[in-house]
Predicted model as a PDB file, atoms N, CA, C, CB and O in Angstrom, pLDDT in the B-factor column:
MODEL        1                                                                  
ATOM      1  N   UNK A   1     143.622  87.590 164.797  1.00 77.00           N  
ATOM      2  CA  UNK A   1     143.419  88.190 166.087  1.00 77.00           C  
ATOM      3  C   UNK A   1     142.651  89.504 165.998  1.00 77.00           C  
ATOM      4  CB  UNK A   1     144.738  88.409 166.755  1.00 77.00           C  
ATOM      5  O   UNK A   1     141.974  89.892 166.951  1.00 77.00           O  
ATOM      6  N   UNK A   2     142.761  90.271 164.732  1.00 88.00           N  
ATOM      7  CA  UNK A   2     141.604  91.343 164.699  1.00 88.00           C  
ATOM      8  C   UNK A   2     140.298  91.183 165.170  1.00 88.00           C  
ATOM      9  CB  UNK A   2     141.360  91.696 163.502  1.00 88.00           C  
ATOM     10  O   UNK A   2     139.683  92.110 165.696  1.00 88.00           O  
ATOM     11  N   UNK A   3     139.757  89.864 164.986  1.00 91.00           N  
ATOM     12  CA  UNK A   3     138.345  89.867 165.400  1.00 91.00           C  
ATOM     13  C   UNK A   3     138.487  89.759 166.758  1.00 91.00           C  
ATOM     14  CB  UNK A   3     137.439  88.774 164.813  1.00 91.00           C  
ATOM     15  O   UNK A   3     137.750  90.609 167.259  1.00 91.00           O  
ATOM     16  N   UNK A   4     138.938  89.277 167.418  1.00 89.00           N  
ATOM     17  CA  UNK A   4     139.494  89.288 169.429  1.00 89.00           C  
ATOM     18  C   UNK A   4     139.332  90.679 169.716  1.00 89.00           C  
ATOM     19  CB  UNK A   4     141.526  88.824 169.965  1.00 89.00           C  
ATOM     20  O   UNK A   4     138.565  91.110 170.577  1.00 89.00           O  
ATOM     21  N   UNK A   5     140.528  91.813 168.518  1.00 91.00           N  
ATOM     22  CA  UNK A   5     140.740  92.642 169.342  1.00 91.00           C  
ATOM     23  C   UNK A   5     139.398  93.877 169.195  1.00 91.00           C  
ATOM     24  CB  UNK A   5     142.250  93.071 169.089  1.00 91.00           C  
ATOM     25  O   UNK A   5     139.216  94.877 169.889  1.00 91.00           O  
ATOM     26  N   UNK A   6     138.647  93.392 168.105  1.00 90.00           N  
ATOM     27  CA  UNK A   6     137.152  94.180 168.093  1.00 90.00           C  
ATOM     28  C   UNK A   6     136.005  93.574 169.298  1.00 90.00           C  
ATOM     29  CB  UNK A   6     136.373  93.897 166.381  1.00 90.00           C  
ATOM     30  O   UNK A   6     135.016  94.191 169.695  1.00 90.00           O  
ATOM     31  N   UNK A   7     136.265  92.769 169.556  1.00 88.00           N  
ATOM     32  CA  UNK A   7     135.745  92.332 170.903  1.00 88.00           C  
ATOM     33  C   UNK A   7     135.620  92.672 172.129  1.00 88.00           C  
ATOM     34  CB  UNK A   7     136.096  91.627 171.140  1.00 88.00           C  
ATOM     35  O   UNK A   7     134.765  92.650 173.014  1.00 88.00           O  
ATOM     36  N   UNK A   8     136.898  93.058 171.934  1.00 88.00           N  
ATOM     37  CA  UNK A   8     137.938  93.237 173.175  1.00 88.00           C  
ATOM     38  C   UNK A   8     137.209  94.949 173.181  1.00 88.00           C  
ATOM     39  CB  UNK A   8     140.161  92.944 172.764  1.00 88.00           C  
ATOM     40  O   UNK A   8     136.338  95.462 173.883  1.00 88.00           O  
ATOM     41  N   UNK A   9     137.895  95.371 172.252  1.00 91.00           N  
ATOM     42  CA  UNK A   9     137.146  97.286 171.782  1.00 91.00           C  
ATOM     43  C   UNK A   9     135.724  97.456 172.214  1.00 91.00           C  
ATOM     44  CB  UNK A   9     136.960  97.702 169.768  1.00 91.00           C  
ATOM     45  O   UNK A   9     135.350  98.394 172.918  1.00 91.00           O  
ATOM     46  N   UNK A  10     134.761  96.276 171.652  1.00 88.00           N  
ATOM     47  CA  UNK A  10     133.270  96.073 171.810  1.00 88.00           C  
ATOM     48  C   UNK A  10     132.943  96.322 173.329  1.00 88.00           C  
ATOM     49  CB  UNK A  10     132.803  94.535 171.333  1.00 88.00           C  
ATOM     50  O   UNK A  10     132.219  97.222 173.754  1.00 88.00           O  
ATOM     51  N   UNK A  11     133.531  95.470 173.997  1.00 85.00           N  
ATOM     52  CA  UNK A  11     132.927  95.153 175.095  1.00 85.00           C  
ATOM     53  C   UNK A  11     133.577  96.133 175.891  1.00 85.00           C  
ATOM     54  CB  UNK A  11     133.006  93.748 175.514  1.00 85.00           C  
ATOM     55  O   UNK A  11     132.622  96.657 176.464  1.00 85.00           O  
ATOM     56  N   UNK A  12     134.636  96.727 176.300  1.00 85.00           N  
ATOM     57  CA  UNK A  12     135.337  97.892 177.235  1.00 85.00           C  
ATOM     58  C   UNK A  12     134.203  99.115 176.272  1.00 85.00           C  
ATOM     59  CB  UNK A  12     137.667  98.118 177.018  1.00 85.00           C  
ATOM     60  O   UNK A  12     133.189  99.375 176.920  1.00 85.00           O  
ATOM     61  N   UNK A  13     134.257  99.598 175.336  1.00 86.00           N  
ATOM     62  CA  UNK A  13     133.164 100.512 175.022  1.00 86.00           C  
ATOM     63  C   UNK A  13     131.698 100.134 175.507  1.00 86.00           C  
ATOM     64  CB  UNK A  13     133.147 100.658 173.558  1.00 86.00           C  
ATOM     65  O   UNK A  13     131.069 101.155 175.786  1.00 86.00           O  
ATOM     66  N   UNK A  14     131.098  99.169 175.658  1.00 80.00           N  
ATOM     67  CA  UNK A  14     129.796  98.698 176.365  1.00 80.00           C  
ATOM     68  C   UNK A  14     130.393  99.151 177.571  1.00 80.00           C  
ATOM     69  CB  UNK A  14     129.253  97.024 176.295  1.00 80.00           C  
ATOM     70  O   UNK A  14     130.333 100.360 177.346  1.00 80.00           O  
ATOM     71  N   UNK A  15     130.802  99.080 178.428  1.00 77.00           N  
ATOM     72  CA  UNK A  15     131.528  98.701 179.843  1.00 77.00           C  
ATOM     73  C   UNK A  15     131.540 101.029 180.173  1.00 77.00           C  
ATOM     74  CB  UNK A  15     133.927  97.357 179.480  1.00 77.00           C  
ATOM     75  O   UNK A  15     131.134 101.848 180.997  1.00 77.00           O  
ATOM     76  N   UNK A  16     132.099 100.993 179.204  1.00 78.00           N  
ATOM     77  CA  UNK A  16     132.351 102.533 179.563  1.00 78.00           C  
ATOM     78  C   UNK A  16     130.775 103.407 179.778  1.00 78.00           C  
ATOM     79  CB  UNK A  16     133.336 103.296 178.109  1.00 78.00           C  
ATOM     80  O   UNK A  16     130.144 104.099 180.576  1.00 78.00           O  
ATOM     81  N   UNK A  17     130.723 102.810 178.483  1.00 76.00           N  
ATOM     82  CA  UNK A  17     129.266 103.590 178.425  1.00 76.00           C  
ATOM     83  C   UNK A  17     128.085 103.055 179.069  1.00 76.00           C  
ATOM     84  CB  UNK A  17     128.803 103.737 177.052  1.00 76.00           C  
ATOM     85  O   UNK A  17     127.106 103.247 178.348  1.00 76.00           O  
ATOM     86  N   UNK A  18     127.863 102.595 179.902  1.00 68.00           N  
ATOM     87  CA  UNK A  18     127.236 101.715 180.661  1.00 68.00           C  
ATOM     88  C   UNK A  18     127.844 102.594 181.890  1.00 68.00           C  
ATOM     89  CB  UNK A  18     127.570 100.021 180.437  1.00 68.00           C  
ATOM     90  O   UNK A  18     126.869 103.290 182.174  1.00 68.00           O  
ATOM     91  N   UNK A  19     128.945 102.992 182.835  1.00 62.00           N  
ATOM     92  CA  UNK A  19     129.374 103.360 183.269  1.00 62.00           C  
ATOM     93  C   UNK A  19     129.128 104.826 183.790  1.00 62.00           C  
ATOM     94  CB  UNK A  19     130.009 102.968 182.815  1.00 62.00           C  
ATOM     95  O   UNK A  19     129.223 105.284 184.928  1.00 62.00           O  
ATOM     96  N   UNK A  20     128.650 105.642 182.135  1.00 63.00           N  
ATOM     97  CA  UNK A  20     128.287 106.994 181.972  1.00 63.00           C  
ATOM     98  C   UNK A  20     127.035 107.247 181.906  1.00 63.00           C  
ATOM     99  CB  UNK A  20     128.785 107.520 180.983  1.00 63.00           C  
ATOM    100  O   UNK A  20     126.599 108.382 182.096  1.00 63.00           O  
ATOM    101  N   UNK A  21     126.356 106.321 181.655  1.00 59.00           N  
ATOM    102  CA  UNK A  21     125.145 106.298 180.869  1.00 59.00           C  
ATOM    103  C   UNK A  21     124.148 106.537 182.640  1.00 59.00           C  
ATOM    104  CB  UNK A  21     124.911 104.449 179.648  1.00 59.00           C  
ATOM    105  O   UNK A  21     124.249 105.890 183.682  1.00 59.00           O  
ATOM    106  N   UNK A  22     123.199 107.815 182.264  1.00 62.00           N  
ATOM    107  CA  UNK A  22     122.176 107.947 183.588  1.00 62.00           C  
ATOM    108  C   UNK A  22     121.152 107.119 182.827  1.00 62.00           C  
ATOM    109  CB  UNK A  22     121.567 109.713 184.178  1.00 62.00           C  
ATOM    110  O   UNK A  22     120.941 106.211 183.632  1.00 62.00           O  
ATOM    111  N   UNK A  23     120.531 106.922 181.967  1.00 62.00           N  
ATOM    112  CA  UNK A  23     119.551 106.215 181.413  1.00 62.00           C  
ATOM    113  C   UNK A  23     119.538 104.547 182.044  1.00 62.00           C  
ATOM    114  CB  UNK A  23     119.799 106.350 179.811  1.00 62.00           C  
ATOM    115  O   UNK A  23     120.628 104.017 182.257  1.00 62.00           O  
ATOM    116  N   UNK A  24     118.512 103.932 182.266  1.00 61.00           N  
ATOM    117  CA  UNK A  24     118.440 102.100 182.559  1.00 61.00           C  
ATOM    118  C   UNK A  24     119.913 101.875 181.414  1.00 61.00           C  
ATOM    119  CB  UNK A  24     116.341 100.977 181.763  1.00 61.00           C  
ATOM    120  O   UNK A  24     120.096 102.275 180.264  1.00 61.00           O  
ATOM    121  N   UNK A  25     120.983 100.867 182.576  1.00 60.00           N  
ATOM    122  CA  UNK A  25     121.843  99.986 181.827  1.00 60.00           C  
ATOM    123  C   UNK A  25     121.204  98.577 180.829  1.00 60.00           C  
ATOM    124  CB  UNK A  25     122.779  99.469 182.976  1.00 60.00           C  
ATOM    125  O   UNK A  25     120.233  97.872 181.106  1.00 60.00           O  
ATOM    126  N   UNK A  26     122.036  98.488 179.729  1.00 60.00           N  
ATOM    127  CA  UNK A  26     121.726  97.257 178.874  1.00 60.00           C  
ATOM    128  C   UNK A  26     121.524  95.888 178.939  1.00 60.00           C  
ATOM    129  CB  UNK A  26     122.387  97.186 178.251  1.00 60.00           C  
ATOM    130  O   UNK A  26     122.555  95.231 179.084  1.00 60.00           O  
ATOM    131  N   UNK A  27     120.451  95.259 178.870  1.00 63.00           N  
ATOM    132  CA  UNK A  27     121.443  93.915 179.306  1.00 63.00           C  
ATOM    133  C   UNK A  27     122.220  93.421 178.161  1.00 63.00           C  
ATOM    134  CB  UNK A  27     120.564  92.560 179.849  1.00 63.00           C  
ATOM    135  O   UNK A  27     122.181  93.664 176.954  1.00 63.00           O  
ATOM    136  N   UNK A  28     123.223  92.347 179.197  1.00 68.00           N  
ATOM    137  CA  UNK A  28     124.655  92.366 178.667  1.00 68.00           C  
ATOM    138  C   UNK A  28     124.464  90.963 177.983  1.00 68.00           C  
ATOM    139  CB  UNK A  28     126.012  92.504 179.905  1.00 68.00           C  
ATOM    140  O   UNK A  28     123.984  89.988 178.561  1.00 68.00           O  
ATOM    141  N   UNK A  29     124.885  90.984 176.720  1.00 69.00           N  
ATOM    142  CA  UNK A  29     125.205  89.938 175.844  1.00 69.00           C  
ATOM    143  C   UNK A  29     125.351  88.686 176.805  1.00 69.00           C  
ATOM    144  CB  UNK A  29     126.533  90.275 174.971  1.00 69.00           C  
ATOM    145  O   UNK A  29     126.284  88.917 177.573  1.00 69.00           O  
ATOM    146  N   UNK A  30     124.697  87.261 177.090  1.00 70.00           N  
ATOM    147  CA  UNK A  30     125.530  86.477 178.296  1.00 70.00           C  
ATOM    148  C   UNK A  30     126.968  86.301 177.654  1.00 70.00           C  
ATOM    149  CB  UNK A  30     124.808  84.805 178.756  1.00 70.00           C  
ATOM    150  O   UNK A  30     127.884  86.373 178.473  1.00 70.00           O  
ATOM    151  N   UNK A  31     127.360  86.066 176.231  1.00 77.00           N  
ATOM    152  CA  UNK A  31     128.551  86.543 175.996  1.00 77.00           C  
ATOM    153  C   UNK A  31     129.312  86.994 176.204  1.00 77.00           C  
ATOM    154  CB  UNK A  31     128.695  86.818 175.648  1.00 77.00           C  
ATOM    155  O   UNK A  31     130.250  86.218 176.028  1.00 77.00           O  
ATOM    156  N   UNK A  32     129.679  88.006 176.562  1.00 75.00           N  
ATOM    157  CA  UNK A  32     130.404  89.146 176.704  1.00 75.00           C  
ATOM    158  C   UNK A  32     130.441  89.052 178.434  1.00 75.00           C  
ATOM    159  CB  UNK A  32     129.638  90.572 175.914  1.00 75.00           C  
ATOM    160  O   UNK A  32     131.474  89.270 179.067  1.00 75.00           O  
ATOM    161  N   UNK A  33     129.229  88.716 179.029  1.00 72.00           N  
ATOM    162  CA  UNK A  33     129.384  88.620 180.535  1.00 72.00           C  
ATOM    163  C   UNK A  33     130.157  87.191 180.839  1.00 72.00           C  
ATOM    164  CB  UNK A  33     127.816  88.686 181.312  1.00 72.00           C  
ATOM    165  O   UNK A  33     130.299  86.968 182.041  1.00 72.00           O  
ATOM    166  N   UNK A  34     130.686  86.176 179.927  1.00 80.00           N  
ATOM    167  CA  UNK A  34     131.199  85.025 180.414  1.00 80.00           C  
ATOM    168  C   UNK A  34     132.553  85.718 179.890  1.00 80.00           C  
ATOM    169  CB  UNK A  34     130.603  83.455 179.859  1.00 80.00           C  
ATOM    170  O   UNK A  34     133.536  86.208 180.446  1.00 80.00           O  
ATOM    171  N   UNK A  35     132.341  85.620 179.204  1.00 86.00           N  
ATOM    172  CA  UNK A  35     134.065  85.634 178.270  1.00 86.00           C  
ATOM    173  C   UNK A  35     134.646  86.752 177.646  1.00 86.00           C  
ATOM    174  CB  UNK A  35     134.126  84.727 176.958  1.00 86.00           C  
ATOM    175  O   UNK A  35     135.420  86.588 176.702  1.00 86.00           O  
ATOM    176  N   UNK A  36     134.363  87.858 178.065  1.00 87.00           N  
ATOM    177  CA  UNK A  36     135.202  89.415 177.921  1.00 87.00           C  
ATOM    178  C   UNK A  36     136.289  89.288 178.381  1.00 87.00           C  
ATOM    179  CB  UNK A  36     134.684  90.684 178.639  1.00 87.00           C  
ATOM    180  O   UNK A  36     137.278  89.719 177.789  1.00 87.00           O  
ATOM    181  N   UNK A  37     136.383  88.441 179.965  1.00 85.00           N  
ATOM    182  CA  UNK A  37     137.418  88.691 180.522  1.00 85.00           C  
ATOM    183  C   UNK A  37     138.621  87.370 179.875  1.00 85.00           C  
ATOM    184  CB  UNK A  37     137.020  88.766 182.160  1.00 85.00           C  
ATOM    185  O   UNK A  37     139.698  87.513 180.452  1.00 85.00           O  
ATOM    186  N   UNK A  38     138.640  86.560 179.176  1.00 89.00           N  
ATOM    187  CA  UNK A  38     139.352  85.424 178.822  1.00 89.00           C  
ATOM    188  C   UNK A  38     139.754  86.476 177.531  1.00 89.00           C  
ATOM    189  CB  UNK A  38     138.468  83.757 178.617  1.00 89.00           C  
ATOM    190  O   UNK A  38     140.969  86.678 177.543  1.00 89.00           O  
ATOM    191  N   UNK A  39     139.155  87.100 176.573  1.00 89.00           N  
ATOM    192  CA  UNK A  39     139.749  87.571 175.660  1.00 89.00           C  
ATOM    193  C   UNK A  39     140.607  88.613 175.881  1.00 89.00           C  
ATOM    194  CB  UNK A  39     139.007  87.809 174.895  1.00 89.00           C  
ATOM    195  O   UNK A  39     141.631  88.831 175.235  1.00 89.00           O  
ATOM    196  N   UNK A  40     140.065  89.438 177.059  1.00 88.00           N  
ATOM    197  CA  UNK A  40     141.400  90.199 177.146  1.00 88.00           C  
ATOM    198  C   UNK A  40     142.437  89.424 177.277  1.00 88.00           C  
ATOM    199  CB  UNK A  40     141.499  91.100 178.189  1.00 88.00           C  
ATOM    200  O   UNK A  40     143.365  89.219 176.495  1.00 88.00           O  
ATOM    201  N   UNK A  41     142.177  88.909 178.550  1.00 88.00           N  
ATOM    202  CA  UNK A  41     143.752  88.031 178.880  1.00 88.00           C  
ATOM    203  C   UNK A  41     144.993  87.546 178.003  1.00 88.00           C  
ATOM    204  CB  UNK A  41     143.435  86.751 179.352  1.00 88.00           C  
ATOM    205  O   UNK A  41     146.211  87.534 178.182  1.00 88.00           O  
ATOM    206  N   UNK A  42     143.945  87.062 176.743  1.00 89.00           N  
ATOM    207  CA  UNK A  42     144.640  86.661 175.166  1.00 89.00           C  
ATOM    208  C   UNK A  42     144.976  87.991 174.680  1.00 89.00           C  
ATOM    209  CB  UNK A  42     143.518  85.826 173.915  1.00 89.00           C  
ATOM    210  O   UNK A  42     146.046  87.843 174.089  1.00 89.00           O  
ATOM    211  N   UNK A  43     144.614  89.259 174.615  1.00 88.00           N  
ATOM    212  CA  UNK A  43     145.173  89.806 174.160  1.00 88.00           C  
ATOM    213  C   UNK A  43     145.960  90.974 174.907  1.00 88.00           C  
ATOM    214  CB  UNK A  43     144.518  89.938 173.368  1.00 88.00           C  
ATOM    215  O   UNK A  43     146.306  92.105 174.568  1.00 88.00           O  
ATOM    216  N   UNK A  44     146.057  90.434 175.736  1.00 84.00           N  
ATOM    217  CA  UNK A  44     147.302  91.011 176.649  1.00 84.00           C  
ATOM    218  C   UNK A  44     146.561  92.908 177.232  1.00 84.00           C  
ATOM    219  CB  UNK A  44     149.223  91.131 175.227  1.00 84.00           C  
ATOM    220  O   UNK A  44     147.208  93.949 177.347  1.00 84.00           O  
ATOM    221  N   UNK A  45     145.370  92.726 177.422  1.00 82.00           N  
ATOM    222  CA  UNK A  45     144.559  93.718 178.349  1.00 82.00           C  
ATOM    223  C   UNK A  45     145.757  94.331 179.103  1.00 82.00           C  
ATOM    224  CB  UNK A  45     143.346  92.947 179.449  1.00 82.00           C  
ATOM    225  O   UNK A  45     146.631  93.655 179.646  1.00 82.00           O  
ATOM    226  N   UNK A  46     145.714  95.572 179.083  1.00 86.00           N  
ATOM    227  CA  UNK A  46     145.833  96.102 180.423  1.00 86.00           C  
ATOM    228  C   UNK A  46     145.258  96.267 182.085  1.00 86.00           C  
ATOM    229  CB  UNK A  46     145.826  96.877 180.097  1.00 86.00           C  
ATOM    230  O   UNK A  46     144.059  96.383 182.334  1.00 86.00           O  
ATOM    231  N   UNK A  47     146.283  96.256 183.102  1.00 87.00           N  
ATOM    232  CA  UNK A  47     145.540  95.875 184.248  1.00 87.00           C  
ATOM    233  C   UNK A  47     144.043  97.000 184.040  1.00 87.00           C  
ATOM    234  CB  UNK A  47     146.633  96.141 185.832  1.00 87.00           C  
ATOM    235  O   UNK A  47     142.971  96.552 183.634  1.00 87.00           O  
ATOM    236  N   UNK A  48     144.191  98.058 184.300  1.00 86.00           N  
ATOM    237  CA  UNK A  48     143.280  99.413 184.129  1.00 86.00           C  
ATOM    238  C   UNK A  48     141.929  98.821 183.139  1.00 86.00           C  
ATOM    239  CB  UNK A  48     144.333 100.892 183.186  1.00 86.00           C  
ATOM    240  O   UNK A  48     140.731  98.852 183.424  1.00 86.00           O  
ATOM    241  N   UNK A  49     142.501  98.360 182.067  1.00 84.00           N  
ATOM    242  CA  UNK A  49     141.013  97.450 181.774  1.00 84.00           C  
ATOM    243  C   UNK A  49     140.360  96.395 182.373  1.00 84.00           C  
ATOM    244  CB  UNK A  49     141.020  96.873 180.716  1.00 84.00           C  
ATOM    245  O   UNK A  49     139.151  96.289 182.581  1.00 84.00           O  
ATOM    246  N   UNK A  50     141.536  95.370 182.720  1.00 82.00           N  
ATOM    247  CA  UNK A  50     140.739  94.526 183.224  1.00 82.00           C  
ATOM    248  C   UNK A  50     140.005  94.660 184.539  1.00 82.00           C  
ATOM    249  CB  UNK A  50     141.368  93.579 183.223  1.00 82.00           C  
ATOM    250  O   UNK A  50     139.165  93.839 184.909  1.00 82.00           O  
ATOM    251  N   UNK A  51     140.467  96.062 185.441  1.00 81.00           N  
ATOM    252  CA  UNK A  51     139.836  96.636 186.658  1.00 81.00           C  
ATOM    253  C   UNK A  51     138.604  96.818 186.306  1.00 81.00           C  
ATOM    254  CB  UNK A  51     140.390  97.867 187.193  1.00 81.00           C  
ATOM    255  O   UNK A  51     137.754  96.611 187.172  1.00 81.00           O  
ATOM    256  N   UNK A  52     138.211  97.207 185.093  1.00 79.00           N  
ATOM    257  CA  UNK A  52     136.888  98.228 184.207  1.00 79.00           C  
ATOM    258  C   UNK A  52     135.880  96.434 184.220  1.00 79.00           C  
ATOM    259  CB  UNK A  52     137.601  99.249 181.714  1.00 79.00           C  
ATOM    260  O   UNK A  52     134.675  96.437 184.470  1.00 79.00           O  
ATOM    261  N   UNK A  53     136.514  95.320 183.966  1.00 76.00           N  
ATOM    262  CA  UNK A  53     135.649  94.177 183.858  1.00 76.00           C  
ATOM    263  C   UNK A  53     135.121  94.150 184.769  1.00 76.00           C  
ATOM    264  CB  UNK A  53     136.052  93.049 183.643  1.00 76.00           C  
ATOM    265  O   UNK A  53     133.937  93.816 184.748  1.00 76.00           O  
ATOM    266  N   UNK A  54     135.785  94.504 186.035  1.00 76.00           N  
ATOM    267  CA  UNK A  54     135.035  93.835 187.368  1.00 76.00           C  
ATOM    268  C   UNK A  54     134.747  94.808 188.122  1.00 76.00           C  
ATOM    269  CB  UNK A  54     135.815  92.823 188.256  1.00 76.00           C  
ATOM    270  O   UNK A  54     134.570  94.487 189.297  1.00 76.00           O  
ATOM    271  N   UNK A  55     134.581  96.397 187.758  1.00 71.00           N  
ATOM    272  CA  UNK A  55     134.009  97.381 188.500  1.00 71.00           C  
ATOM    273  C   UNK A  55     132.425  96.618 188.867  1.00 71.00           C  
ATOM    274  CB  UNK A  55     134.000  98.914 187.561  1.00 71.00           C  
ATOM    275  O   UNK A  55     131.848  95.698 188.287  1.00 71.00           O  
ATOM    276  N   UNK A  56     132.065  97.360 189.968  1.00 70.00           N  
ATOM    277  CA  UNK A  56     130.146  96.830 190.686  1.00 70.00           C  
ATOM    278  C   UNK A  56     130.233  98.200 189.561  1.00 70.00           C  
ATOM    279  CB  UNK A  56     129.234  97.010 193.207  1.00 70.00           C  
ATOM    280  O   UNK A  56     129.184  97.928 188.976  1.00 70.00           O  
ATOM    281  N   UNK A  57     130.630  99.205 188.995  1.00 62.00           N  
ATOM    282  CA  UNK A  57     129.618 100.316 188.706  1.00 62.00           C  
ATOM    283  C   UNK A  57     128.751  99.801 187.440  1.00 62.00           C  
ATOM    284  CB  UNK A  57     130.419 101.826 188.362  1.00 62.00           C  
ATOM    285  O   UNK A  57     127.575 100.162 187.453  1.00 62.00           O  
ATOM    286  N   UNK A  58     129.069  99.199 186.612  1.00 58.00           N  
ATOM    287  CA  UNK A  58     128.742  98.888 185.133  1.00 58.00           C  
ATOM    288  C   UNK A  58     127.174  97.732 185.412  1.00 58.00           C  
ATOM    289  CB  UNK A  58     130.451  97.933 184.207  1.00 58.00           C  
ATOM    290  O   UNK A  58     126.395  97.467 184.496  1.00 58.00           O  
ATOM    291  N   UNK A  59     126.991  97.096 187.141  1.00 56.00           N  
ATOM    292  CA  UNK A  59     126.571  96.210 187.345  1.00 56.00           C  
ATOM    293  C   UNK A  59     125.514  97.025 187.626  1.00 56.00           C  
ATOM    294  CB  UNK A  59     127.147  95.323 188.054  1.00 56.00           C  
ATOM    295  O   UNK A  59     124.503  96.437 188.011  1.00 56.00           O  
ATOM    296  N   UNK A  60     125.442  98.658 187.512  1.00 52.00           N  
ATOM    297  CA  UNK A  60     124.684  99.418 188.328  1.00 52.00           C  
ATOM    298  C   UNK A  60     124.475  99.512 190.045  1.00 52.00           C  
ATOM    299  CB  UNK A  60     123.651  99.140 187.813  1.00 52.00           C  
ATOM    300  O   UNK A  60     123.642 100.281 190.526  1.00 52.00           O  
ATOM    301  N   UNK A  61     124.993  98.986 190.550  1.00 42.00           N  
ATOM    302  CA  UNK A  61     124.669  99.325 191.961  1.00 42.00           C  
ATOM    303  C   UNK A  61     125.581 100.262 192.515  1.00 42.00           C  
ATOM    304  CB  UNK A  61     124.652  98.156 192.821  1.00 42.00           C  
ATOM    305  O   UNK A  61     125.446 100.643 193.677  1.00 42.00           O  
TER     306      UNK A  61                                                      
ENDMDL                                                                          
END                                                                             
């Protein structure tokens, strides 16, 4: 499950900093845009993160 939970780390750090970032946002792994949110779930995410999956801010608008 370590590799889940570096995933899990990966993608909420993309998500943050994407968030902060004034510079053009990244595009997003289609990875990480399908299935970030299934790995949290497996690893038992907190609600407060999984809010951070589905903020519009990270989407830029």
């Amino acid at each position: 499950m370590a590799i889940e939970d570096g995933i899990v780390a990966c993608g909420l750090a993309g998500l943050r900093a994407c968030t902060t970032a004034s510079e053009p946002r990244p595009a997003w792994p289609p990875y990480l845009v399908e299935y970030l949110g299934a790995h949290m779930a497996r690893r038992a995410a907190g609600m407060a993160e999984r809010m951070e999956l589905v903020s519009p801010a990270w989407l830029g608008m």
